[in-house]
Backbone as CSV, one residue per row, in Angstrom:
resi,resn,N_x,N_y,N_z,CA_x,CA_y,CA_z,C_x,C_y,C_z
1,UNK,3.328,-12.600,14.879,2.095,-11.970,14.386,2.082,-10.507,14.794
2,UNK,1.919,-9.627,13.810,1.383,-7.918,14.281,0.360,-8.090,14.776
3,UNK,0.687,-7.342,16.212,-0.578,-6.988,16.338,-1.828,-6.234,16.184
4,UNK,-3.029,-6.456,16.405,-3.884,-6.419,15.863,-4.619,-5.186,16.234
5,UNK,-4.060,-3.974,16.184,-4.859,-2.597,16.607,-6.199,-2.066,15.874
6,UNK,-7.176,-1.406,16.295,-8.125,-0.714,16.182,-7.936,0.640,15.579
7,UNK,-8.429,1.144,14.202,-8.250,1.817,13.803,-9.593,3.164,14.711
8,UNK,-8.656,4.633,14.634,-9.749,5.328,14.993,-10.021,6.221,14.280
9,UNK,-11.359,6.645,14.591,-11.815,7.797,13.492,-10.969,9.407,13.455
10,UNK,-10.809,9.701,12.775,-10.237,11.023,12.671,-10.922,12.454,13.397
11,UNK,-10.574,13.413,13.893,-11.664,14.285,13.964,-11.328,15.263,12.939
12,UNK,-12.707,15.791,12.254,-12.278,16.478,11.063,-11.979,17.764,11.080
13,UNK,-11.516,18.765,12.292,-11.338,19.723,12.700,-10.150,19.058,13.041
14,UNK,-9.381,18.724,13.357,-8.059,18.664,13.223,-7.049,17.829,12.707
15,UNK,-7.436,16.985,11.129,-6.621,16.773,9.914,-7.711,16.698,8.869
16,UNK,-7.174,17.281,8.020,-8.082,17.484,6.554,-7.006,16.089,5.464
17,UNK,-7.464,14.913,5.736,-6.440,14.208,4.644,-6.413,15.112,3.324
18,UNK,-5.282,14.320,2.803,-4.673,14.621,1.365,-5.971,13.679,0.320
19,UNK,-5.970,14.052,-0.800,-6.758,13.447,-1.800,-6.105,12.022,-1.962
20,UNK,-7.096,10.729,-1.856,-7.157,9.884,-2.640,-7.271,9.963,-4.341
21,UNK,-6.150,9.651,-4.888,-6.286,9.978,-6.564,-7.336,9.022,-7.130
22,UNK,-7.549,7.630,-6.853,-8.633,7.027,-7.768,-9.908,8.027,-7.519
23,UNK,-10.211,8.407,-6.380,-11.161,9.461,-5.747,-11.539,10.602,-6.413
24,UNK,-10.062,11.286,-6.207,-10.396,12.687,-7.185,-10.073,12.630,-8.605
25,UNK,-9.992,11.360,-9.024,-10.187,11.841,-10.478,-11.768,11.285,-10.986
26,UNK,-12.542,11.075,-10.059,-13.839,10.796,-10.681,-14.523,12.562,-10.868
27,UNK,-15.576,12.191,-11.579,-16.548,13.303,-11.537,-16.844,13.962,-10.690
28,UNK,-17.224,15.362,-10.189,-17.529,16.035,-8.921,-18.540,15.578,-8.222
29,UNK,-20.171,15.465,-9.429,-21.283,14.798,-8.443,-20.583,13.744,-7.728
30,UNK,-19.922,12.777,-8.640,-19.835,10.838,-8.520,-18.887,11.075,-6.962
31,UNK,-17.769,11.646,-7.192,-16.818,11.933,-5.815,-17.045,12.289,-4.175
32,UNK,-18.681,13.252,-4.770,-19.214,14.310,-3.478,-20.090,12.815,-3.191
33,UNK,-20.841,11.967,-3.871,-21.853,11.217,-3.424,-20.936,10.400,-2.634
34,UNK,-19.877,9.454,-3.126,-18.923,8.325,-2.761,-18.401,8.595,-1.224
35,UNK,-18.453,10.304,-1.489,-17.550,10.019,-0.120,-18.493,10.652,1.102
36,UNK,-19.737,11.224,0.907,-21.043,11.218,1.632,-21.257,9.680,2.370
37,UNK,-20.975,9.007,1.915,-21.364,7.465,2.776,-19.735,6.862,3.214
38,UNK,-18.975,7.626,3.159,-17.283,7.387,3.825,-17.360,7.880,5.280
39,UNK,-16.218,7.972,6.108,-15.459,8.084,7.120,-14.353,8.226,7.213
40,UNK,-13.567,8.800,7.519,-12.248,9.158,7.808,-11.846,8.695,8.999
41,UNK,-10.876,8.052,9.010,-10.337,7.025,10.065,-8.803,6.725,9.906
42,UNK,-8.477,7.257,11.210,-6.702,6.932,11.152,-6.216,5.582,11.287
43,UNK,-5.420,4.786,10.120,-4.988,3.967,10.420,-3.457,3.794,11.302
44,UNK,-3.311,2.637,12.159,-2.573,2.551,12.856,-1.303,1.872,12.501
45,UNK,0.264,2.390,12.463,0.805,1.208,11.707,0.854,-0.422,12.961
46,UNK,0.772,-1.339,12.319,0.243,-2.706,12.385,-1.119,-2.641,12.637
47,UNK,-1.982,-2.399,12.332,-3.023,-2.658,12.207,-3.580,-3.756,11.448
48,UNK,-4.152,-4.775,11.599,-4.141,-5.892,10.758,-5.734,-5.542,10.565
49,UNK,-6.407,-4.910,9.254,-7.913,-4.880,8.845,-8.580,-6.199,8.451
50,UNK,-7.699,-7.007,7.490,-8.349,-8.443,7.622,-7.478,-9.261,7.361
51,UNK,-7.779,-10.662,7.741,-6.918,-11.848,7.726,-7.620,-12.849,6.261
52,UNK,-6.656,-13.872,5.987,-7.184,-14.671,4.786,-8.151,-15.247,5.599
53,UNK,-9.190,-15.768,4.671,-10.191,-16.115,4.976,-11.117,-15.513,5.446
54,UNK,-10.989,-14.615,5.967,-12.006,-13.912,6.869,-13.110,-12.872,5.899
55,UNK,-13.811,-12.285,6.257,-15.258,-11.713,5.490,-14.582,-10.012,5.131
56,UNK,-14.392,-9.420,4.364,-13.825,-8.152,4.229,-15.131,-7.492,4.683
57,UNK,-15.037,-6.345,5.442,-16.017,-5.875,5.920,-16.174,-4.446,5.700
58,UNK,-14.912,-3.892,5.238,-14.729,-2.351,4.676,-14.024,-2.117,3.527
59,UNK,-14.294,-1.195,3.021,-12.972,-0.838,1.752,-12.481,0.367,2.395
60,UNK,-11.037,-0.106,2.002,-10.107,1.553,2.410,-9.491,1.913,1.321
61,UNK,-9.434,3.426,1.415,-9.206,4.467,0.192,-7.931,5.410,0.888
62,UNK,-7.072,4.860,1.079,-5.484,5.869,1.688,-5.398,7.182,1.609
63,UNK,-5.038,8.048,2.492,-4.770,9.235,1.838,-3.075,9.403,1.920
64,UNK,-3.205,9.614,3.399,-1.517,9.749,3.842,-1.150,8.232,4.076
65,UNK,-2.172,7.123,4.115,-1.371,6.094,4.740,-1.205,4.688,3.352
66,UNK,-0.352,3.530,4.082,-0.273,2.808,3.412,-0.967,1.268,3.759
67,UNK,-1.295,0.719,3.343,-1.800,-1.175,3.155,-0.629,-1.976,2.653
68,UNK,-0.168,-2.815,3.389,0.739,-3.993,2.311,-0.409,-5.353,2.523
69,UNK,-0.203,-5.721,1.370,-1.415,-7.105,1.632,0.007,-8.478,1.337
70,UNK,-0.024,-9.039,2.121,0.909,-10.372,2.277,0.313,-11.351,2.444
71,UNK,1.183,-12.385,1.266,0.794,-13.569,1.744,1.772,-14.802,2.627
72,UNK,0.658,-15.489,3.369,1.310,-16.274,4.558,2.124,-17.092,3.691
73,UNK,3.014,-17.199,4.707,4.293,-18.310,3.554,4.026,-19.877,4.526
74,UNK,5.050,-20.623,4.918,5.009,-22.077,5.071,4.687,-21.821,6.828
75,UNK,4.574,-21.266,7.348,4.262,-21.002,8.845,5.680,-20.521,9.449
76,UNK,6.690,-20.182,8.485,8.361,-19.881,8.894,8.606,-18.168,8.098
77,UNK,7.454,-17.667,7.510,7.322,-16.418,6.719,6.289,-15.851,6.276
78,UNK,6.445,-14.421,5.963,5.404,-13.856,4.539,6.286,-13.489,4.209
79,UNK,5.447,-12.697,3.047,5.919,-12.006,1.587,5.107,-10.773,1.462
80,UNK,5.080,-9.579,1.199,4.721,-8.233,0.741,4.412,-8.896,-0.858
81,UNK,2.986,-8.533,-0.913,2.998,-9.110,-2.638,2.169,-7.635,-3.229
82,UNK,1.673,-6.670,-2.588,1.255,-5.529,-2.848,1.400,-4.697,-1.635
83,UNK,1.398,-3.241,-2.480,1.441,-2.017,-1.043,0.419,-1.112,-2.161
84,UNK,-0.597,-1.064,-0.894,-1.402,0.029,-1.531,-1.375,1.525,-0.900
85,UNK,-1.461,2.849,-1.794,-1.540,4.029,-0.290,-2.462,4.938,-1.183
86,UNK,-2.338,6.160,-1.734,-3.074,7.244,-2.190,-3.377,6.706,-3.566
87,UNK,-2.428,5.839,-4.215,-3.144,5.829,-5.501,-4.191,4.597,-5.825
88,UNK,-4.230,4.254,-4.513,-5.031,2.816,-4.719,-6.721,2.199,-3.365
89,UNK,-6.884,1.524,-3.951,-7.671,1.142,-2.631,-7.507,-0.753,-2.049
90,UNK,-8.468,-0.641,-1.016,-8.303,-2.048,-0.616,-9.341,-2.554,-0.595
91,UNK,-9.675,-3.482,-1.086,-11.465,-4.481,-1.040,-11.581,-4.713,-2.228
92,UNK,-10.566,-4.625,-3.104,-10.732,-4.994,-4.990,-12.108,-6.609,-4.845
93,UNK,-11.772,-7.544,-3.867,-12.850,-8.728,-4.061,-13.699,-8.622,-4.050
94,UNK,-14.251,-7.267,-3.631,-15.957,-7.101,-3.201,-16.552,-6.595,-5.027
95,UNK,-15.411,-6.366,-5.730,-15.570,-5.558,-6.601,-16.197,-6.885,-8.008
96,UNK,-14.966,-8.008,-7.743,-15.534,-9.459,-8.481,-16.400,-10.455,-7.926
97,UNK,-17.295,-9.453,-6.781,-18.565,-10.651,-6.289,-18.159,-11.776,-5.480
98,UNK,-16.751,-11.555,-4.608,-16.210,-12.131,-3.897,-16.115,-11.434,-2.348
99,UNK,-16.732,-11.805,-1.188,-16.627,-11.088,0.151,-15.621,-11.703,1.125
100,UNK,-14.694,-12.162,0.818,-13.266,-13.216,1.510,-11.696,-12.822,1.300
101,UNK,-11.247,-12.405,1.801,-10.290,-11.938,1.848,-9.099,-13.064,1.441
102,UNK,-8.252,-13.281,0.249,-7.093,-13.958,0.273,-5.678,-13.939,0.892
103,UNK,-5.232,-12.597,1.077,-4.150,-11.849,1.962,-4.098,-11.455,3.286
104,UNK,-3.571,-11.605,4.314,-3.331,-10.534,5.521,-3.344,-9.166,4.634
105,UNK,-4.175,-8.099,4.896,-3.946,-6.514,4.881,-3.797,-5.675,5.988
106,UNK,-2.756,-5.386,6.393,-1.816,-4.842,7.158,-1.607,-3.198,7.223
107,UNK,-1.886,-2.717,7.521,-1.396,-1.088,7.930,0.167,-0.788,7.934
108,UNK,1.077,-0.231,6.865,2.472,-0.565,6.911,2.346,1.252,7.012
109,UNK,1.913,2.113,6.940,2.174,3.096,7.403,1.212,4.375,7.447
110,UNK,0.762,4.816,8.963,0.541,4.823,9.741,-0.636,6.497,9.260
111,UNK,-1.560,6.473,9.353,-2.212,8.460,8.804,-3.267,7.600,8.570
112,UNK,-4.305,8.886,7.474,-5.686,8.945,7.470,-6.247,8.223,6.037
113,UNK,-7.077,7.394,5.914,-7.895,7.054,4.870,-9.440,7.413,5.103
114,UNK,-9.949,7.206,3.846,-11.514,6.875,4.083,-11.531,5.866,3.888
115,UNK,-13.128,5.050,4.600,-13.603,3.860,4.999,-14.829,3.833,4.527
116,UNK,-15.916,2.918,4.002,-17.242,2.673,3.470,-17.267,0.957,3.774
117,UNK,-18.353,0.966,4.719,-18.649,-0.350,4.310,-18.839,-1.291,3.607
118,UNK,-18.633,-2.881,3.314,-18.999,-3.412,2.159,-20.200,-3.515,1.576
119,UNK,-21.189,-3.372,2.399,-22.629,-3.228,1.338,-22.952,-1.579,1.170
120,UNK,-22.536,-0.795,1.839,-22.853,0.532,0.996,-21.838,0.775,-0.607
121,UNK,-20.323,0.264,-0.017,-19.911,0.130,-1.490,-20.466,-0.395,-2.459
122,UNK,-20.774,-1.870,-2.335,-21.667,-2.444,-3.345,-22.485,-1.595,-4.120
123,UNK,-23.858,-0.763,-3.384,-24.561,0.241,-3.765,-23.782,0.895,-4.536
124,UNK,-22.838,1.436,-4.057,-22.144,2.850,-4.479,-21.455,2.102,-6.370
125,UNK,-21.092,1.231,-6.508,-20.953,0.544,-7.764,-21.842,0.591,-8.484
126,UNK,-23.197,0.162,-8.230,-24.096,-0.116,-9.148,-24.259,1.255,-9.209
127,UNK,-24.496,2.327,-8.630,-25.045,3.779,-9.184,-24.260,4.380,-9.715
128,UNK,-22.321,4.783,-9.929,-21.438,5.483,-10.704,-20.799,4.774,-11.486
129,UNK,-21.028,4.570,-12.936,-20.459,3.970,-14.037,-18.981,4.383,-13.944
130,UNK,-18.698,5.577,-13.697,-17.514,6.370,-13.996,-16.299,5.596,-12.616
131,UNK,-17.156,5.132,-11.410,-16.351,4.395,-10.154,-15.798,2.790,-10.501
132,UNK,-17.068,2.311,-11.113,-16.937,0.837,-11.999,-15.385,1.048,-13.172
133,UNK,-15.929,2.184,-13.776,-14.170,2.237,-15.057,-13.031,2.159,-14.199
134,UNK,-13.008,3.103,-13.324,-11.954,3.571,-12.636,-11.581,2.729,-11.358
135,UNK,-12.218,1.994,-11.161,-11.784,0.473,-10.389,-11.252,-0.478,-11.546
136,UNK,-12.000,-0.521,-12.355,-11.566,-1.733,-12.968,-10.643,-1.579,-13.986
137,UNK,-9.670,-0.258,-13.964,-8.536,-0.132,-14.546,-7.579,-0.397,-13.392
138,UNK,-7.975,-0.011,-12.185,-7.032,-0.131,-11.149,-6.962,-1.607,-11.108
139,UNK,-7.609,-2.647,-11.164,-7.360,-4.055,-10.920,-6.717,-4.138,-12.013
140,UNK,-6.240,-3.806,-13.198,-5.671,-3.916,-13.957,-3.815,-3.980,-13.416
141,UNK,-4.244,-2.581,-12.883,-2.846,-2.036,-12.523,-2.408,-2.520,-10.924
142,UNK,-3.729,-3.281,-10.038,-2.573,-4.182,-9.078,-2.441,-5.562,-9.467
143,UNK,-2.904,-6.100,-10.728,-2.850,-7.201,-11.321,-1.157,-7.475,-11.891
144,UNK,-0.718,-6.028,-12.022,0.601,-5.887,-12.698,1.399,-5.527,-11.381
145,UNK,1.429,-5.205,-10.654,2.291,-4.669,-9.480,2.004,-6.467,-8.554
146,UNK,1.144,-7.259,-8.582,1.416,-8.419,-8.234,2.062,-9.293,-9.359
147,UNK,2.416,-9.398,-10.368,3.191,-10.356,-11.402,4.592,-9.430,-11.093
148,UNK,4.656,-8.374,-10.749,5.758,-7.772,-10.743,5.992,-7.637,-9.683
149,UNK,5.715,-8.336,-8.384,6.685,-8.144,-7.144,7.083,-9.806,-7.425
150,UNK,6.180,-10.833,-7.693,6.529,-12.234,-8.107,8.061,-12.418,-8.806
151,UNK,8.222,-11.863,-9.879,8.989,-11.251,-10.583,10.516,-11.328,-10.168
152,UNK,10.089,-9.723,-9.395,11.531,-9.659,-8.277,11.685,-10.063,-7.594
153,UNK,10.887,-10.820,-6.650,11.438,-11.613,-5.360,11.836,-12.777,-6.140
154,UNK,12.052,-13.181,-7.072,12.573,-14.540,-8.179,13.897,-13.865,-8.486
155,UNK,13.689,-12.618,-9.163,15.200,-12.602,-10.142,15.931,-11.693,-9.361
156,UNK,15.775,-10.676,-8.029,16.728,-9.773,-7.824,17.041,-9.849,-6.560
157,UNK,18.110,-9.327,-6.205,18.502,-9.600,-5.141,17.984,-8.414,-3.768
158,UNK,18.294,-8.498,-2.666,17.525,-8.263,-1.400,17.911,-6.807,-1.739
159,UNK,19.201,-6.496,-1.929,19.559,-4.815,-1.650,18.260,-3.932,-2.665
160,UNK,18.604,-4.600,-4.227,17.609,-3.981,-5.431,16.068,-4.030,-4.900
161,UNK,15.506,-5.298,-4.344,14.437,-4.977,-3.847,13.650,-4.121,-2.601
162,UNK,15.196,-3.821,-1.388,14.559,-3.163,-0.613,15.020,-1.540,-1.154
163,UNK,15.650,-1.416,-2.089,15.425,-0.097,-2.559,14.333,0.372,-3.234
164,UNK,14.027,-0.548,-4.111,12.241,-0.792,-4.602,11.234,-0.402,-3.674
165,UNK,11.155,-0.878,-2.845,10.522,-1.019,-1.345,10.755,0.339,-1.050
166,UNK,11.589,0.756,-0.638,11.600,2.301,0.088,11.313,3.497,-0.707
167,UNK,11.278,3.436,-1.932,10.918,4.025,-2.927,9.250,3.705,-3.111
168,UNK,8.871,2.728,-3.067,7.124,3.158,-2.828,6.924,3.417,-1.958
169,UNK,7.300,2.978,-0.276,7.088,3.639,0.468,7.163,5.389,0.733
170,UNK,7.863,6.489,0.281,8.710,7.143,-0.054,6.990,7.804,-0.899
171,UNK,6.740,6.767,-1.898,5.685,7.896,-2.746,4.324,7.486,-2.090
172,UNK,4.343,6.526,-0.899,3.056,6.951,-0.380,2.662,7.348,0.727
173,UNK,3.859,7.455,1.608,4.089,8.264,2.774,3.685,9.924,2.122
174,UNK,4.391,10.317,0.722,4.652,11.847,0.603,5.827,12.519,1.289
175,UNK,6.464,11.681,1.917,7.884,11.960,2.615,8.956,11.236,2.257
176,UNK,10.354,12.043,2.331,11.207,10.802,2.286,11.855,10.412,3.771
177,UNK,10.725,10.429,4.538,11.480,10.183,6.130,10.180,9.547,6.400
178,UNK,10.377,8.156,7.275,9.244,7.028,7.210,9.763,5.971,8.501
179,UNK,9.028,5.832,9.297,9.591,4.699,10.041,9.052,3.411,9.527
180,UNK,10.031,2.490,9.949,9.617,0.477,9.633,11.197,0.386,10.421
181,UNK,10.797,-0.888,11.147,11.672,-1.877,11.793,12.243,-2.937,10.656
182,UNK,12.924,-3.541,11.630,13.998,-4.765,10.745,12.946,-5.605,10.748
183,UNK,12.190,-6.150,11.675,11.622,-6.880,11.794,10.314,-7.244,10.389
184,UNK,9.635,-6.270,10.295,8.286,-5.666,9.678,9.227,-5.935,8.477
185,UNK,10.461,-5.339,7.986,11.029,-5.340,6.421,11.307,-6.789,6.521
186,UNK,11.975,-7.227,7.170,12.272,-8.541,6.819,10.803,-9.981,6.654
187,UNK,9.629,-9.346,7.306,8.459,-9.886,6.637,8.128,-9.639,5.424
188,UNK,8.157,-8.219,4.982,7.095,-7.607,3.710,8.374,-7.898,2.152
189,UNK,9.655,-8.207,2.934,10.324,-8.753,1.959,10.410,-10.543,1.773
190,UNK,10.516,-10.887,2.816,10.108,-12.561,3.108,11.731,-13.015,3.298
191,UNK,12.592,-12.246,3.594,13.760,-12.292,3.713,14.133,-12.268,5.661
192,UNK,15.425,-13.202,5.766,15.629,-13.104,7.141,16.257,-11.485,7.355
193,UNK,15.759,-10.999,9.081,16.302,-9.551,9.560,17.923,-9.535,9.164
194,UNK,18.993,-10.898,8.836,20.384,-10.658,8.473,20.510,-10.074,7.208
195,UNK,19.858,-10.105,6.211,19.288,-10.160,5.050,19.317,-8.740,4.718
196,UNK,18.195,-7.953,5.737,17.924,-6.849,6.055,18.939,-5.718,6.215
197,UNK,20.016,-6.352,7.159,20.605,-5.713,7.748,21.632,-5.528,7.164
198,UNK,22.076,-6.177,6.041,23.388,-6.370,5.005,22.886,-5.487,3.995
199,UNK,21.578,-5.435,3.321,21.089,-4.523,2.580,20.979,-3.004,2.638
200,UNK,20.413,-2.770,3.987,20.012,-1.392,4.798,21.717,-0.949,5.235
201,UNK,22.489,-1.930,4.954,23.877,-1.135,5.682,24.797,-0.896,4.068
202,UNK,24.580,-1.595,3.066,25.320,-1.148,1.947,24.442,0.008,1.218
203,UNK,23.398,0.121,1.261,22.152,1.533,1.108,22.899,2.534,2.126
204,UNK,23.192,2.962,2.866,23.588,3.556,4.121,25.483,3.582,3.613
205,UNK,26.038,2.965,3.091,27.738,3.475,3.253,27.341,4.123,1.465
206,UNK,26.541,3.760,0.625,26.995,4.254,-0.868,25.437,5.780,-0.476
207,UNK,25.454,6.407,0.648,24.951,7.375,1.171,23.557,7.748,0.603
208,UNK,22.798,6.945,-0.067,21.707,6.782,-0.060,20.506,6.926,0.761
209,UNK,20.443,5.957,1.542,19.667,6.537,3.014,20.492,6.381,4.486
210,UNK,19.831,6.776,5.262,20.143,6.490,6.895,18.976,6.124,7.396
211,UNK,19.027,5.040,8.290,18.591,4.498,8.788,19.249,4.151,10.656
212,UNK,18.644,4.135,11.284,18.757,4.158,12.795,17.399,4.019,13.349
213,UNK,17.485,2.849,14.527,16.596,2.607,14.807,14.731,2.523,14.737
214,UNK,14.703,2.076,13.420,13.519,2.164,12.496,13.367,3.355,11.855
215,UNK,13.745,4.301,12.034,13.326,5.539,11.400,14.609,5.529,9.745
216,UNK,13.888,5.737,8.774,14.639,5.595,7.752,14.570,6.799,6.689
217,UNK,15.773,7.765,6.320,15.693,8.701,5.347,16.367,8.752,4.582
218,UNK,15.674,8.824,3.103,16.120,8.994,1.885,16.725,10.313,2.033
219,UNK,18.083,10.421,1.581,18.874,10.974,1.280,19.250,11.477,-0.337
220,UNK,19.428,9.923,-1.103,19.580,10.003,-2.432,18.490,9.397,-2.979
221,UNK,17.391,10.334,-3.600,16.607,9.390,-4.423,16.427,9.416,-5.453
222,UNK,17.384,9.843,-6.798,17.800,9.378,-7.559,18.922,8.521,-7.516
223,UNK,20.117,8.520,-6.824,20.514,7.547,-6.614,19.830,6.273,-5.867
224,UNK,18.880,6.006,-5.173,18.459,5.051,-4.637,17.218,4.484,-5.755
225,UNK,17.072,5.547,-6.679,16.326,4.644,-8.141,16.964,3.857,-9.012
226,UNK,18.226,4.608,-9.099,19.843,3.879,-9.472,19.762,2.167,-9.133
227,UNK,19.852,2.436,-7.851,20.410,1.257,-7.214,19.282,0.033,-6.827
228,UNK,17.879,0.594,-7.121,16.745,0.120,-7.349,16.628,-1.050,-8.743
229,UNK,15.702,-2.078,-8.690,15.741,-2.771,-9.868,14.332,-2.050,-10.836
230,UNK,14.600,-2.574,-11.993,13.678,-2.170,-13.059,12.216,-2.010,-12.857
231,UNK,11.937,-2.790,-11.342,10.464,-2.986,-11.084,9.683,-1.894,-10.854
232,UNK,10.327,-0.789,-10.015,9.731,0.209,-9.120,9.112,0.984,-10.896
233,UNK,10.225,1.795,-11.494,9.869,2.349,-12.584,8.758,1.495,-13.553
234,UNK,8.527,0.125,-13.574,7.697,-0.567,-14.443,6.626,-0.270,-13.960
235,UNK,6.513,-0.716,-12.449,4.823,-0.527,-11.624,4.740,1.131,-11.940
236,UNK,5.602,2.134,-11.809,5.027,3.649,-11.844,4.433,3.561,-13.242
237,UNK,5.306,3.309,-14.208,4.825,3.774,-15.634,3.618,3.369,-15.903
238,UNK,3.307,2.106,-15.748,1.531,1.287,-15.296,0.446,1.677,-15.021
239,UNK,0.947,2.539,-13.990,0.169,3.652,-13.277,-0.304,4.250,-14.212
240,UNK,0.921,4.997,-14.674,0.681,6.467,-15.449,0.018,5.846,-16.568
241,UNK,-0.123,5.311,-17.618,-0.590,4.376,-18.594,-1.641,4.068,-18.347
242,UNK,-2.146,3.585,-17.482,-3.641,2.922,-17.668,-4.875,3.828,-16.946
243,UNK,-4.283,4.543,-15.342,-5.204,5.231,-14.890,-4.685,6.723,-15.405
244,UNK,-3.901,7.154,-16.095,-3.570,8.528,-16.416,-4.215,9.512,-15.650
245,UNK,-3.293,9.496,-14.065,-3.972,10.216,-13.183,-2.738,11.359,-12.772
């Protein structure tokens, strides 16, 4: 089990996050009101915000950081079945009148989001029509990035998917230099750390990335889109297509 850290608030004199895109592409009033009842709060990587079952109690809006939401496997695994970071948020259930969390949501890498509670969000729905569209294209588009990690963990093999993998990581870090352990990949892929380590070392001789002791850098990332399966480019184009942000 990750453990279970405490996220802390940011001070706003010394980091100004990066824009959340579902965020800034709303209207100026709708954006200035939304984020009047927010917080800025550094997430921690492993940070576990909620467990299945449990009551979601915040929504998070990424700026620099990332969410993977996994689901528990037979008590011998998980699975990474979404990663959310700048272009997305977390609490989509509060959004279908549901307050229960189905996934572990996890902190997979490590900076600043905003935070709103679940009943001020609520509010904040019923008053911006323009927040209601623009959520509910985004459930569209993690509706498709979950049939499409299903997908690949079925038809492709470990190397194609953890190039997939480092490649979103990669666009929601904003860097191509990112730490994750063997350990953490070999969960969010549902694959054993040998698995890992056969993958991350043929990525590493066809000079793609380097990797050493959790810290991992893209080197080639067009070649590592190359060597990536069809998925990564399907979930981007999705993106671009439905929220045209």
């Amino acid at each position: 089990m990750i453990p279970n850290l405490q996220e802390s608030r940011v001070p706003s004199a010394e980091h100004v996050p990066a824009e959340n895109r579902l965020l800034a592409a709303l209207p100026s009033k709708d954006r200035q009101h939304f984020l009047s009842g927010c917080e800025q709060v550094e997430l921690l990587l492993g940070n576990i915000l909620c467990e299945p079952g449990e009551t979601i109690r915040y929504v998070y809006f990424p700026t620099d950081s990332s969410i993977s939401l996994v689901t528990p496997g037979d008590g011998h695994g998980s699975l990474e079945v979404a990663l959310v970071g700048s272009e997305g948020m977390y609490g989509i259930p509060l959004m279908l009148g549901v307050d229960v969390s189905p996934l572990h949501a996890v902190v997979q890498g490590s900076g600043p989001a905003w935070r709103m509670d679940a009943e001020r969000f609520r509010r904040e729905l019923k008053h911006s029509v323009a927040l209601q569209q623009e959520l509910n294209r985004y459930i569209y588009v993690l509706m498709s990035q979950l049939a499409q990690t299903a997908a690949c963990t079925h038809f492709h093999v470990v190397e194609e998917r953890l190039a997939r993998w480092l490649l979103m990581t990669r666009d929601r870090a904003h860097s191509a230099e990112f730490h994750i352990t063997h350990e953490l990949l070999a969960q969010v892929l549902g694959v054993r750390r040998v698995g890992v380590t056969k993958a991350a070392g043929s990525l590493q001789k066809k000079k793609l990335i380097s990797y050493s002791r959790g810290d991992v850098k893209i080197r080639d990332i067009a070649g590592l889109e190359a060597a990536s399966c069809r998925c990564y480019r399907a979930d981007k184009e999705t993106y671009d297509r439905i929220l045209h942000i």
